[in-house]
mmCIF file of the N, C-alpha and C atoms, coordinates in Angstrom:
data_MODEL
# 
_entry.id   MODEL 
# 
loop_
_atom_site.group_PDB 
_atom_site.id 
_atom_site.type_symbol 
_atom_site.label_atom_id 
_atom_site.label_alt_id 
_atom_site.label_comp_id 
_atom_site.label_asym_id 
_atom_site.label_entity_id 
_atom_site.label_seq_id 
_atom_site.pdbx_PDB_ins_code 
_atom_site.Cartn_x 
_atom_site.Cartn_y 
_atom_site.Cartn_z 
_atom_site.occupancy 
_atom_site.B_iso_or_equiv 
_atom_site.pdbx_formal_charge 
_atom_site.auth_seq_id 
_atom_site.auth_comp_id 
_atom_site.auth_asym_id 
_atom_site.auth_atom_id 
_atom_site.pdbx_PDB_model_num 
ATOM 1   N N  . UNK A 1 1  ? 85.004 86.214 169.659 1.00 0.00 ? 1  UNK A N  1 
ATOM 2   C CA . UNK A 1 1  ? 84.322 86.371 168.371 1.00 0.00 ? 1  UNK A CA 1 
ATOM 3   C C  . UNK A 1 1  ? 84.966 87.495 167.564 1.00 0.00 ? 1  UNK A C  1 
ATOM 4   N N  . UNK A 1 2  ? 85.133 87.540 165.881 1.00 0.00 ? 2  UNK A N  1 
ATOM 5   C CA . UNK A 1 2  ? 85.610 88.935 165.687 1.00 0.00 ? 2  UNK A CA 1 
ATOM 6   C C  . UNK A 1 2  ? 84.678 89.700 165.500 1.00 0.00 ? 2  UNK A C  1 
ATOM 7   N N  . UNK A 1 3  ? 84.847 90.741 165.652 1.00 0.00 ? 3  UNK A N  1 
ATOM 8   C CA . UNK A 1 3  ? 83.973 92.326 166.028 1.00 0.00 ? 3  UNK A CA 1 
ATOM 9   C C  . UNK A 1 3  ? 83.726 92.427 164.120 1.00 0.00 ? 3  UNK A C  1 
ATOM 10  N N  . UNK A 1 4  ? 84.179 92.204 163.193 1.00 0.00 ? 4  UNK A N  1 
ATOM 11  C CA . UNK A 1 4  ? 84.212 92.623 162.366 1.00 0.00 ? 4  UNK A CA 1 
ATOM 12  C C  . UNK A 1 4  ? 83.699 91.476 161.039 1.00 0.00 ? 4  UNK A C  1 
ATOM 13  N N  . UNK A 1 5  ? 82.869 90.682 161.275 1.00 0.00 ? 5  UNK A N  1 
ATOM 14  C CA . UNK A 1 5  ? 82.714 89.379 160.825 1.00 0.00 ? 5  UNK A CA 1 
ATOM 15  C C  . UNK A 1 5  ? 82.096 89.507 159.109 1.00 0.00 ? 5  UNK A C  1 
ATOM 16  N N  . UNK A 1 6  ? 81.300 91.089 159.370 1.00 0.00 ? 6  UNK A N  1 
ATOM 17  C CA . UNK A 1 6  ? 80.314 90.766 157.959 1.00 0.00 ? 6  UNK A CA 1 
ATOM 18  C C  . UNK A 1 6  ? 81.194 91.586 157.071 1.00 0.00 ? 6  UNK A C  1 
ATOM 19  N N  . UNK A 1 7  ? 82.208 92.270 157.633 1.00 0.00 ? 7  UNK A N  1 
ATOM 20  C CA . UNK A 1 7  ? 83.185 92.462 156.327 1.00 0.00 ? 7  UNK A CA 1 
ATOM 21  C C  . UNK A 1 7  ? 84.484 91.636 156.291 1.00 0.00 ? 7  UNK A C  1 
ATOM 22  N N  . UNK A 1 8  ? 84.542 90.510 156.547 1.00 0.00 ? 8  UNK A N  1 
ATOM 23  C CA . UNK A 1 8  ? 85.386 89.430 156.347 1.00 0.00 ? 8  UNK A CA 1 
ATOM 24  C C  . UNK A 1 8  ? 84.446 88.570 155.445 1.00 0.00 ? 8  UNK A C  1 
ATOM 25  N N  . UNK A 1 9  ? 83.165 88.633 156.107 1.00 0.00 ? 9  UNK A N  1 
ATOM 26  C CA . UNK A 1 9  ? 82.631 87.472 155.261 1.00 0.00 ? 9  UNK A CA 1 
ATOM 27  C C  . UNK A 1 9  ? 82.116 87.985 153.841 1.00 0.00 ? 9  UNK A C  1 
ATOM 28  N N  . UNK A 1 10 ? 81.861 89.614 153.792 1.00 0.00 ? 10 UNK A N  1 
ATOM 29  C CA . UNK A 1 10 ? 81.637 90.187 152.412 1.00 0.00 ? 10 UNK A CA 1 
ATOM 30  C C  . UNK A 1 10 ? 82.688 90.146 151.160 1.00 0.00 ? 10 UNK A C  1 
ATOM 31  N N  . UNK A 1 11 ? 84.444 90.396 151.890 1.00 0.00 ? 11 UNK A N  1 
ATOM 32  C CA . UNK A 1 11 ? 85.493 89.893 150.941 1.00 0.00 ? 11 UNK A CA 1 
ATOM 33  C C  . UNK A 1 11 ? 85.364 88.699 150.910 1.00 0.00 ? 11 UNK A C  1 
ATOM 34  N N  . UNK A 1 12 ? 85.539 87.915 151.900 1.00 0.00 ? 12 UNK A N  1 
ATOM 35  C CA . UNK A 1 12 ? 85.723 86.202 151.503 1.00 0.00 ? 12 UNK A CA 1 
ATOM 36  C C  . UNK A 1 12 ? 84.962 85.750 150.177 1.00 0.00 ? 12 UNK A C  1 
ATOM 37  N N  . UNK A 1 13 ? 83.716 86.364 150.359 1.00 0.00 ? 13 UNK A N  1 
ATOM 38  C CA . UNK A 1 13 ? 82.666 85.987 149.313 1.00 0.00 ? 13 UNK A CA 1 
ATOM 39  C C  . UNK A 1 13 ? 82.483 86.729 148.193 1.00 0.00 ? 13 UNK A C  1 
ATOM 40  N N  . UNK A 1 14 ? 83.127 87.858 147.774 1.00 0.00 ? 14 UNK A N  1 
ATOM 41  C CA . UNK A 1 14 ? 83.192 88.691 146.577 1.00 0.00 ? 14 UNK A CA 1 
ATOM 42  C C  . UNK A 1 14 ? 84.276 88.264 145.695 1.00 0.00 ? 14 UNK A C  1 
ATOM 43  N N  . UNK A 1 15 ? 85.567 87.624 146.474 1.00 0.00 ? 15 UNK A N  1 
ATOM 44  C CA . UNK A 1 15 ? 86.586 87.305 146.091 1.00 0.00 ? 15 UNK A CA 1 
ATOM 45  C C  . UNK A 1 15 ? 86.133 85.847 145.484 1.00 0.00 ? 15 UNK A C  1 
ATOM 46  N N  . UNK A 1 16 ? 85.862 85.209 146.419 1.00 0.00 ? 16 UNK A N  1 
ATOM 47  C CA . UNK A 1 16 ? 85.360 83.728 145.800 1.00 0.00 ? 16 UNK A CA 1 
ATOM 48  C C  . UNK A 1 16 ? 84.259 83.851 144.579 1.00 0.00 ? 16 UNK A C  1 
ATOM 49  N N  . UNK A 1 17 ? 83.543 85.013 144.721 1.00 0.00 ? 17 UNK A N  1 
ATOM 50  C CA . UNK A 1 17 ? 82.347 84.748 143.548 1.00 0.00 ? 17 UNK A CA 1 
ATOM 51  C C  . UNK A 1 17 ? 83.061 84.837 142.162 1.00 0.00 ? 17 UNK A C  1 
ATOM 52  N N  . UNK A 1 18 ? 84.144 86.010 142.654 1.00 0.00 ? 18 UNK A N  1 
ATOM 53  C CA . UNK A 1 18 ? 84.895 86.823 141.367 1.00 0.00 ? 18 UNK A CA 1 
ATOM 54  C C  . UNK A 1 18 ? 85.685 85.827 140.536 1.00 0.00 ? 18 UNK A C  1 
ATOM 55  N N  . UNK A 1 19 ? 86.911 84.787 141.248 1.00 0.00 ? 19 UNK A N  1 
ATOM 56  C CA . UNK A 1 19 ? 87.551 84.351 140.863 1.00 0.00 ? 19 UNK A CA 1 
ATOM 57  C C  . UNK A 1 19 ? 87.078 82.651 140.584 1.00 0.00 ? 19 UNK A C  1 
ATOM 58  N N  . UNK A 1 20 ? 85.868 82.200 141.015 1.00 0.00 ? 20 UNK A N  1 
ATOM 59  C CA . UNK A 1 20 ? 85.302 81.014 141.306 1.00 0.00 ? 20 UNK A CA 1 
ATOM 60  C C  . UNK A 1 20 ? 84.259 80.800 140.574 1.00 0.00 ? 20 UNK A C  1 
ATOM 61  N N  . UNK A 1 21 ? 83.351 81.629 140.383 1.00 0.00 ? 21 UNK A N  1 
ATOM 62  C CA . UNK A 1 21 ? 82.664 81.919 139.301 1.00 0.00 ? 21 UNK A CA 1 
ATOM 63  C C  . UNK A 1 21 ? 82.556 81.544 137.838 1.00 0.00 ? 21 UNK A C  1 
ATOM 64  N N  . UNK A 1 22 ? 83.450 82.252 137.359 1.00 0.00 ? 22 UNK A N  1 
ATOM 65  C CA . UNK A 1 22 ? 83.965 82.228 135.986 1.00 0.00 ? 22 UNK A CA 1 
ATOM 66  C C  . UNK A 1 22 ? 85.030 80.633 135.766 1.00 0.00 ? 22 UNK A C  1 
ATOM 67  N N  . UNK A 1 23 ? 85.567 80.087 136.694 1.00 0.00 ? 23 UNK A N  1 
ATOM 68  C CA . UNK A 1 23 ? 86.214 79.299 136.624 1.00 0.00 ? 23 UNK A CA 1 
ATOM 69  C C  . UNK A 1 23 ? 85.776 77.780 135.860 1.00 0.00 ? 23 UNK A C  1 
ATOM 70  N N  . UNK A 1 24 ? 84.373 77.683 136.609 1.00 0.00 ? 24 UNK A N  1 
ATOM 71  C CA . UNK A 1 24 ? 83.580 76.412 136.067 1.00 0.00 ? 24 UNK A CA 1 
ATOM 72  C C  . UNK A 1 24 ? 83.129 75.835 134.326 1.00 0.00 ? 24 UNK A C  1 
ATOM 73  N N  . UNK A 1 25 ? 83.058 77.397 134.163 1.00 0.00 ? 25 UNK A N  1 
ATOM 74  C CA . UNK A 1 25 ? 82.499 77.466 132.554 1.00 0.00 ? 25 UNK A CA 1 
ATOM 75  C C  . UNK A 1 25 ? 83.981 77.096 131.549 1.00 0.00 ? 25 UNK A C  1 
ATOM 76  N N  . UNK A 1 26 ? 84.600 77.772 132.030 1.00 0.00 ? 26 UNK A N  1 
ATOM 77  C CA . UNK A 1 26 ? 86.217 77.587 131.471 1.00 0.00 ? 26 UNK A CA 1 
ATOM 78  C C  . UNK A 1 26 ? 86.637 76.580 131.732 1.00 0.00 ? 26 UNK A C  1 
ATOM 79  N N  . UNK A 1 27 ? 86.675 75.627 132.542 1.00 0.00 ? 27 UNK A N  1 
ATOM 80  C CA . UNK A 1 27 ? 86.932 74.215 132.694 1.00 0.00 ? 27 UNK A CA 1 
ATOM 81  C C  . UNK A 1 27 ? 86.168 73.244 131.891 1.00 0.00 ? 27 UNK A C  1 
ATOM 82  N N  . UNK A 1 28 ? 84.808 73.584 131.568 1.00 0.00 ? 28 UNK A N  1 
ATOM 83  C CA . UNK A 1 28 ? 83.938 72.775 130.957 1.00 0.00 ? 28 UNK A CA 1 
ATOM 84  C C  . UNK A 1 28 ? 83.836 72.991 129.464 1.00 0.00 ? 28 UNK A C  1 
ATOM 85  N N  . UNK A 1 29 ? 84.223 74.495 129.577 1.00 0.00 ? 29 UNK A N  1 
ATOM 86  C CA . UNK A 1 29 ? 85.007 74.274 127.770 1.00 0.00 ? 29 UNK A CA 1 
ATOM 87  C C  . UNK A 1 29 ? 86.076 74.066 127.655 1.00 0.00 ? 29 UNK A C  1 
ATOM 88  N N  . UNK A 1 30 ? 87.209 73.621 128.197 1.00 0.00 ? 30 UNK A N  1 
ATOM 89  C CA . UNK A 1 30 ? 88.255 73.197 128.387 1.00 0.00 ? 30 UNK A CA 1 
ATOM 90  C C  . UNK A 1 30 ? 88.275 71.685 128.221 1.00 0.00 ? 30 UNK A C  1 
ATOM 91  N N  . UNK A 1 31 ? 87.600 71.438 128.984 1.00 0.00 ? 31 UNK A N  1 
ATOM 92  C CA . UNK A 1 31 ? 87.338 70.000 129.300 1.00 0.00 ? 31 UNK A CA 1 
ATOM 93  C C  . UNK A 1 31 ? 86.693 69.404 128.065 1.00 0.00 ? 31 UNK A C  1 
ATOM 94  N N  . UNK A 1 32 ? 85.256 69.618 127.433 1.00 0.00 ? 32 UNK A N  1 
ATOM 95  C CA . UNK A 1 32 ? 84.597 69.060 126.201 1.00 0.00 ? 32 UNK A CA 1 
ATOM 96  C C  . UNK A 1 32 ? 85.922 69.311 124.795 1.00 0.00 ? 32 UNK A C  1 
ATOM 97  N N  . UNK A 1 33 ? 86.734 70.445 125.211 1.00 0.00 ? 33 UNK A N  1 
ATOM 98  C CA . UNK A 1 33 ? 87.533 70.877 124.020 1.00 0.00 ? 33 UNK A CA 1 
ATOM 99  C C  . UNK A 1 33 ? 88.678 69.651 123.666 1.00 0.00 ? 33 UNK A C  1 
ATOM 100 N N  . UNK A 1 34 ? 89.084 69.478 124.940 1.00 0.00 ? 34 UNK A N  1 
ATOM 101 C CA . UNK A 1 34 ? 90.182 68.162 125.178 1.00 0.00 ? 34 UNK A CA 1 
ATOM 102 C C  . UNK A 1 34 ? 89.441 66.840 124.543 1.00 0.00 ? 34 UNK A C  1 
ATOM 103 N N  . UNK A 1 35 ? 88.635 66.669 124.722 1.00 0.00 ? 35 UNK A N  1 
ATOM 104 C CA . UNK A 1 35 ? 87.972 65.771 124.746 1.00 0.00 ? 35 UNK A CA 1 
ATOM 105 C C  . UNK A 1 35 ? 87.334 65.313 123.401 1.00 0.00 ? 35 UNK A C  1 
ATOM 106 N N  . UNK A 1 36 ? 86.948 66.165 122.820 1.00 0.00 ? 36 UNK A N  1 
ATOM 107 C CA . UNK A 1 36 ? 86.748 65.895 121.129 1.00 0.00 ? 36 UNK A CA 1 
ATOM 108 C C  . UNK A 1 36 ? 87.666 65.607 120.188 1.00 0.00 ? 36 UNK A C  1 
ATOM 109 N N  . UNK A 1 37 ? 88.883 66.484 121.210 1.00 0.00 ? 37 UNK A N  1 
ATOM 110 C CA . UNK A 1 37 ? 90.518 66.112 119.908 1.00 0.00 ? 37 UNK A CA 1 
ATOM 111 C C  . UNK A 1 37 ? 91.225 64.627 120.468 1.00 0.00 ? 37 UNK A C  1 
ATOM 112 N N  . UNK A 1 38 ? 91.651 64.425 121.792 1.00 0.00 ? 38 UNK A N  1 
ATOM 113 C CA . UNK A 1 38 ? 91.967 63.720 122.693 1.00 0.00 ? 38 UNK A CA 1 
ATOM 114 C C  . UNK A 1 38 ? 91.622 63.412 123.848 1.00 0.00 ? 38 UNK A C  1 
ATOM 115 N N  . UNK A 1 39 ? 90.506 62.330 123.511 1.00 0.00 ? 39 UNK A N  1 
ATOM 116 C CA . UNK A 1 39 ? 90.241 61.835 125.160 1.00 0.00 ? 39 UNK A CA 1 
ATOM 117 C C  . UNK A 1 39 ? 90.173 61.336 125.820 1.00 0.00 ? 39 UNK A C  1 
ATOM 118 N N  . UNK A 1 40 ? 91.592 60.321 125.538 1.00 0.00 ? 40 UNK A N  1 
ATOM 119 C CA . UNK A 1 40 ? 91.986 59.384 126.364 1.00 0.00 ? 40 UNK A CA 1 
ATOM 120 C C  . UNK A 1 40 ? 93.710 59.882 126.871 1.00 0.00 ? 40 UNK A C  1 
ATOM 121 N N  . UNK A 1 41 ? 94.311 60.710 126.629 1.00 0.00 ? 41 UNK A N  1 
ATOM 122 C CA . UNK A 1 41 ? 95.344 61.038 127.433 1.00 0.00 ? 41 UNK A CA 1 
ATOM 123 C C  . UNK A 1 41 ? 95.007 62.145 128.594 1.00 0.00 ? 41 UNK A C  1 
ATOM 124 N N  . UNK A 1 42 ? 94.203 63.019 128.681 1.00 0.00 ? 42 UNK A N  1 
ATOM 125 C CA . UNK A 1 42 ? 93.446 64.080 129.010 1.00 0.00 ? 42 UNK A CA 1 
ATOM 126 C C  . UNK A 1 42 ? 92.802 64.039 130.353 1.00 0.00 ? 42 UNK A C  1 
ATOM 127 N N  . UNK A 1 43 ? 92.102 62.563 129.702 1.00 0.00 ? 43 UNK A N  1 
ATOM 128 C CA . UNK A 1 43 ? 90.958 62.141 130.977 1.00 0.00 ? 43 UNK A CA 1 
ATOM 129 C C  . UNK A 1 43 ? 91.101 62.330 132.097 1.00 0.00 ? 43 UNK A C  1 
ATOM 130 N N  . UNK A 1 44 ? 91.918 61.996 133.059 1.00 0.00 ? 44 UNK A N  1 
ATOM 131 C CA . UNK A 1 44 ? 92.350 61.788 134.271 1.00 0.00 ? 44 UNK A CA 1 
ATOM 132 C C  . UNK A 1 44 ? 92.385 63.071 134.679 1.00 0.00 ? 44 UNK A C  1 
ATOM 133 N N  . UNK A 1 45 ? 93.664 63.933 134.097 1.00 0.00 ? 45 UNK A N  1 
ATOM 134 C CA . UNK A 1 45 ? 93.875 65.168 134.352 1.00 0.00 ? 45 UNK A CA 1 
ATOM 135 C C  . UNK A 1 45 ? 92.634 66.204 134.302 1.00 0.00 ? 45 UNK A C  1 
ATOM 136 N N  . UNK A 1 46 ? 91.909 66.449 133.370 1.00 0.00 ? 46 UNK A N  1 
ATOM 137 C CA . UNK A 1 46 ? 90.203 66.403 133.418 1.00 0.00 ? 46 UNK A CA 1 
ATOM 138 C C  . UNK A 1 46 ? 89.428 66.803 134.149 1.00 0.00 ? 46 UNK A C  1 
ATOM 139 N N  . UNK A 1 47 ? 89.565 65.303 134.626 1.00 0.00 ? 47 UNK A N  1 
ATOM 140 C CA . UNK A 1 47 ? 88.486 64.909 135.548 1.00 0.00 ? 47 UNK A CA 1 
ATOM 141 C C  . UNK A 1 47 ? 89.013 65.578 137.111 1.00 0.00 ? 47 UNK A C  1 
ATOM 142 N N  . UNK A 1 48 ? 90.189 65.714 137.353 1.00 0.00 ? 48 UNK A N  1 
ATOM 143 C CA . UNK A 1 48 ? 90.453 66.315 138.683 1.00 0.00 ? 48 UNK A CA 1 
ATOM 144 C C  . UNK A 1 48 ? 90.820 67.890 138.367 1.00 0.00 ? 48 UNK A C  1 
ATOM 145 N N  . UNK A 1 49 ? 90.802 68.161 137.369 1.00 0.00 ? 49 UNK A N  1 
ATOM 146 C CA . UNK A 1 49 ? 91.030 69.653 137.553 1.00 0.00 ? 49 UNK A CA 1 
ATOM 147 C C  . UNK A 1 49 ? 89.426 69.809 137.490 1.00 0.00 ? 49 UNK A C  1 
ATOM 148 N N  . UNK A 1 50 ? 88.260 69.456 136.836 1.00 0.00 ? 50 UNK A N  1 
ATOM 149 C CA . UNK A 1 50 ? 86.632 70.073 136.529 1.00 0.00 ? 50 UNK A CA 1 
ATOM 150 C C  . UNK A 1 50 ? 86.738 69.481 138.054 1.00 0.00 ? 50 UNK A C  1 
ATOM 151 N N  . UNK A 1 51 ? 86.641 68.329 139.270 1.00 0.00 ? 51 UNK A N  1 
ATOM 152 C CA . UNK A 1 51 ? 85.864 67.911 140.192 1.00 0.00 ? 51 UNK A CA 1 
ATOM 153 C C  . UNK A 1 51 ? 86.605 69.329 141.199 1.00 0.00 ? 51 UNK A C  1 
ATOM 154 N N  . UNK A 1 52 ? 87.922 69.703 141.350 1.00 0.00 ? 52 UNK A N  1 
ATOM 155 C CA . UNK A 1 52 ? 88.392 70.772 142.305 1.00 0.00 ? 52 UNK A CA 1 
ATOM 156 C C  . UNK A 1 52 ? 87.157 72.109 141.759 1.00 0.00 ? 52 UNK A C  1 
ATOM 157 N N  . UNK A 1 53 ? 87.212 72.381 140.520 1.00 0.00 ? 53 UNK A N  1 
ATOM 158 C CA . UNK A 1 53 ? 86.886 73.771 140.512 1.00 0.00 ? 53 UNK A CA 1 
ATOM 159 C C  . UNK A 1 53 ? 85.319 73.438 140.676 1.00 0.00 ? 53 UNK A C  1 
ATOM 160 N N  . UNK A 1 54 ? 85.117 72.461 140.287 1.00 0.00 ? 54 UNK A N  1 
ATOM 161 C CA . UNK A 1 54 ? 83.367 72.692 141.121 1.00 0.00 ? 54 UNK A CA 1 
ATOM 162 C C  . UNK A 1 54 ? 83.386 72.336 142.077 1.00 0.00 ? 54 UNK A C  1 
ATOM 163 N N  . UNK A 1 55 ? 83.970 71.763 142.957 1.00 0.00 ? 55 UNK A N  1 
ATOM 164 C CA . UNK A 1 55 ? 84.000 71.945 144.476 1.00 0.00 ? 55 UNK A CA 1 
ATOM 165 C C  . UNK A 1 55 ? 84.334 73.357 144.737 1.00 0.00 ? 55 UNK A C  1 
ATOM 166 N N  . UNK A 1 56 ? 85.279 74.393 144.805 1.00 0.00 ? 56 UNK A N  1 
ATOM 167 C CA . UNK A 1 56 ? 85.307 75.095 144.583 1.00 0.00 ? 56 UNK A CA 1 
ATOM 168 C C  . UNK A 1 56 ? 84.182 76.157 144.207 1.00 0.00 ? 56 UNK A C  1 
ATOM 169 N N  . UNK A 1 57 ? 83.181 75.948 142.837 1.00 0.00 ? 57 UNK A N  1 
ATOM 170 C CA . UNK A 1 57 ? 81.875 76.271 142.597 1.00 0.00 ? 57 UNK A CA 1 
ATOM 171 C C  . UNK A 1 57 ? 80.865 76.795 143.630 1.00 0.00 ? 57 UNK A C  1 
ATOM 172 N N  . UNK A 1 58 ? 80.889 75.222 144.768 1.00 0.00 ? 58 UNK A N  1 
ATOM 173 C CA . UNK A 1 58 ? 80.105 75.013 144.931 1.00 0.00 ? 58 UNK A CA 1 
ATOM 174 C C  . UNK A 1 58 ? 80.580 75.652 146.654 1.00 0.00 ? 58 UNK A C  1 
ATOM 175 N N  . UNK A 1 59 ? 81.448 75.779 146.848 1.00 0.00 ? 59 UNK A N  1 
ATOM 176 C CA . UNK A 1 59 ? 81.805 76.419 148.051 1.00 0.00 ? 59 UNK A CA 1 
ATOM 177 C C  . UNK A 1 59 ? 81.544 77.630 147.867 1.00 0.00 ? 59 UNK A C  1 
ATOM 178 N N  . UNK A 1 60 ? 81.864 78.585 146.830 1.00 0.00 ? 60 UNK A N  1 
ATOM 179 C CA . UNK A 1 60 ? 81.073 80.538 146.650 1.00 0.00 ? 60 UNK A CA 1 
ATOM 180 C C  . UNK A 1 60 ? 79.851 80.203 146.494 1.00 0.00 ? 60 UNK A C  1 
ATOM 181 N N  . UNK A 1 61 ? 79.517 79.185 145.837 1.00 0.00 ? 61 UNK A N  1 
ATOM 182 C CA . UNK A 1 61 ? 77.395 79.335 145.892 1.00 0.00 ? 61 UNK A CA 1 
ATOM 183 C C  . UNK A 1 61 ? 76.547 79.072 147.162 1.00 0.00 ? 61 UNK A C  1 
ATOM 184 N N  . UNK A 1 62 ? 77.612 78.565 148.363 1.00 0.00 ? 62 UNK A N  1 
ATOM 185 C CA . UNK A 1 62 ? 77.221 77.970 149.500 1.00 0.00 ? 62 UNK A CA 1 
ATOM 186 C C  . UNK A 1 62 ? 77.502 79.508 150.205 1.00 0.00 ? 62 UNK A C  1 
ATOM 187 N N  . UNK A 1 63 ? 78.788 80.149 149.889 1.00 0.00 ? 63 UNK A N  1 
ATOM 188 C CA . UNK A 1 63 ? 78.981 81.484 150.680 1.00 0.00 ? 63 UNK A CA 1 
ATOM 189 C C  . UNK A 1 63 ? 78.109 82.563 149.965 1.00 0.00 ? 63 UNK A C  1 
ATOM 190 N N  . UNK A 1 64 ? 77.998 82.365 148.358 1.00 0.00 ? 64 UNK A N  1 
ATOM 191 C CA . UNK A 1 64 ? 76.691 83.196 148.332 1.00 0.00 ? 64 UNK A CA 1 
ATOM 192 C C  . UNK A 1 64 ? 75.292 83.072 148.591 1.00 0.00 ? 64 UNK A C  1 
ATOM 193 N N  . UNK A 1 65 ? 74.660 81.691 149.561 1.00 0.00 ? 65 UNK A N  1 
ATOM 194 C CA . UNK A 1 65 ? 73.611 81.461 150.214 1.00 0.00 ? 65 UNK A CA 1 
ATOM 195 C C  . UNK A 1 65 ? 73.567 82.196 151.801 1.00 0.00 ? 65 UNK A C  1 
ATOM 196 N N  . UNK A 1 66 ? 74.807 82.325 151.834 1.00 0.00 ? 66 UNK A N  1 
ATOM 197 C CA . UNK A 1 66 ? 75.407 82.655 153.482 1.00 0.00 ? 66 UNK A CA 1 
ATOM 198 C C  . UNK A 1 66 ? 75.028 83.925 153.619 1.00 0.00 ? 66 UNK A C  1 
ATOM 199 N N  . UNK A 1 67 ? 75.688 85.011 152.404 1.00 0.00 ? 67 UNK A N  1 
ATOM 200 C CA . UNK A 1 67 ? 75.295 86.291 152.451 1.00 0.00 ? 67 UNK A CA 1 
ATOM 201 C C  . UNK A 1 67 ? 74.125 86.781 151.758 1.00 0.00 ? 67 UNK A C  1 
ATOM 202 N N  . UNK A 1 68 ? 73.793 86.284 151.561 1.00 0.00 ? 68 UNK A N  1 
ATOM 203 C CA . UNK A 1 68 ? 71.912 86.520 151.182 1.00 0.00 ? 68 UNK A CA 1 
ATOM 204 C C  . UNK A 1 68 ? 70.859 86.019 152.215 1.00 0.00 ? 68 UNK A C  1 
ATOM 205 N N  . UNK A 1 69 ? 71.120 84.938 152.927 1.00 0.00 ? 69 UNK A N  1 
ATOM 206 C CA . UNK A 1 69 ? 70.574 85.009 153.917 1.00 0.00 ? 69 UNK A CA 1 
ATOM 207 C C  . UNK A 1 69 ? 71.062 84.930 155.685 1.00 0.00 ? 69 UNK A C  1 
# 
């Protein structure tokens, strides 16, 4: 086991909140922005960059359930 787990799991999860966080909102104005000018060349590309970063999302909100409880 490592001896040192809740400060691995305190960076893992400060880092992910920090950089993972902010990511979703910026994709989704990114994404509606594409999308009003051009949104049929866009689409595809889009749609897999918003589904990674909320997976992504949704992996720091799962590690910030972890360290709260």
């Amino acid at each position: 086991m490592i001896k040192n787990w809740s400060m691995i799991k305190r960076y893992v999860w400060g880092s992910s909140l920090i950089f993972q966080s902010y990511f979703p909102l910026i994709i989704i104005f990114l994404f509606v922005f594409i999308n009003v000018y051009d949104e049929k060349l866009f689409f595809i590309i889009n749609f897999f960059i918003f589904y990674d970063n909320f997976v992504s999302f949704g992996m720091a909100f799962l590690l910030l359930l972890n360290a709260v409880f």
